[in-house]
C-alpha positions, 0 to 999 in steps of 0.5 A, a space after each residue: 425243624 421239629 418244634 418240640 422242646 429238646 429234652 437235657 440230659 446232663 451226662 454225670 450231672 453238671 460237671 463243668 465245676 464240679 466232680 463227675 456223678 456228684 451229688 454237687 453235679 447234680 444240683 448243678 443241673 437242676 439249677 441249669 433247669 436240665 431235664 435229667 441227670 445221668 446216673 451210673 449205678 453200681 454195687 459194692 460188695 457190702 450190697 450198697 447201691 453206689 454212683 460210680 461210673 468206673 468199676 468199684 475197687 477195693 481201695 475206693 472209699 465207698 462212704 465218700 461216693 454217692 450212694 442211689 439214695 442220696 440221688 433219689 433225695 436230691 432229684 425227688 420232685 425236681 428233675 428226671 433220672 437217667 439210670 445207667 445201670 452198670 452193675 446191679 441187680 434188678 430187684 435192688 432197683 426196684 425195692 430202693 426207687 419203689 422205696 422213693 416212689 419215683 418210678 415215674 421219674 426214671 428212665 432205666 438204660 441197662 442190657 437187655 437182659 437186665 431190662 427184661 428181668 425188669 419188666 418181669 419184675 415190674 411190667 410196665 418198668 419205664 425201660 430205656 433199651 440201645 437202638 442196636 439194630 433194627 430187628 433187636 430194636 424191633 423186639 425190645 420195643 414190643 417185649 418192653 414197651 419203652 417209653 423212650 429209646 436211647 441212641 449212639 452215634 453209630 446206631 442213629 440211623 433213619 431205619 431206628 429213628 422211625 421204629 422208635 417214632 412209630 412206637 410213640 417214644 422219646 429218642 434219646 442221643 448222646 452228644 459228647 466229646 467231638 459231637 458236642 456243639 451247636 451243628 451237631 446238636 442241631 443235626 441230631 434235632 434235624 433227625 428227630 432226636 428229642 433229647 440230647 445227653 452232653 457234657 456241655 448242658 450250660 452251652 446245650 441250654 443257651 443254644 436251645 433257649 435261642 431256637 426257642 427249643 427249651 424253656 
């Protein structure tokens, strides 16, 4: 069994109490000890920066979301940002973490386009590209250089996971719905996975503790 401690990613904060990409959810998590928060970000049509994971609508009130400042304020020194890019543009990114001084603290998963306007921005962006498929996976990991690959269920496969272990980088699975227990997550650290996204970061935690696999 691989030793190394297991990365927690807490899919839309800890929202086992509390509402889904709060900010409250957010400090769930940091006070479970999860290693990263997973953040959706869009942006709304005056140009803020929003956390929201479905599409912004015009009857939303926008003042009452979470905008991608108040999350970098809260997770500054204190845990890693998962970033979901669902709709922003990659200059805005870049101006509100540089703003922050937290690129170290940010893994960027978004479209492959848009992480490679990211890396032209900025090269060296910390990207989080989808393992997709064997030959995408392989151009990513040269064009991008990312420090950790994200993985779904149907792409976390032998072929994948050792590009991504050949490369030195992090293999990020989501765990969630019906494979979001203890004999999956196991299996997922039996294929090497290093981190886990769940909903489940209380139970994920307890169960990792116990391998000795999570301080």
């Amino acid at each position: 069994m691989n030793r190394r401690p297991i990365r927690v990613i807490a899919h839309r904060g800890a929202h086992e109490a509390h509402p889904q990409n709060s900010l409250a959810a957010y400090n769930a998590a940091i006070a479970l000890g999860c290693d990263f928060i997973e953040v959706d970000l869009r942006t709304a049509p005056d140009g803020r920066l929003l956390i929201k994971h479905d599409p912004l609508i015009k009857h939303d009130d926008y003042d009452r979301l979470p905008s991608f400042d108040d999350v970098l304020d809260t997770a500054k020194g204190r845990i890693r940002i998962y970033l979901d890019v669902k709709q922003a543009m990659p200059a805005s990114i870049v101006a509100v973490v540089e703003k922050h001084r937290m690129t170290d603290s940010i893994l960027t998963y978004a479209s492959q386009a848009l992480l490679r306007e990211l890396v032209q921005l900025r090269p060296g962006w910390p990207c989080m590209p989808e393992a997709s498929t064997p030959e995408v996976l392989r151009d990513n990991l040269r064009t991008l250089k990312p420090p950790a690959v994200a993985f779904s269920d149907w792409n976390f496969k032998p072929e994948q996971i050792a590009l991504a272990q050949a490369a030195g980088c992090e293999i990020f699975l989501d765990r969630q719905g019906k494979t979001d227990f203890p004999e999956f997550w196991q299996a997922a650290i039996d294929m090497g996975a290093t981190g886990i996204q769940t909903d489940r970061p209380t139970a994920l935690l307890a169960f990792l503790r116990a391998a000795q696999l999570h301080a």
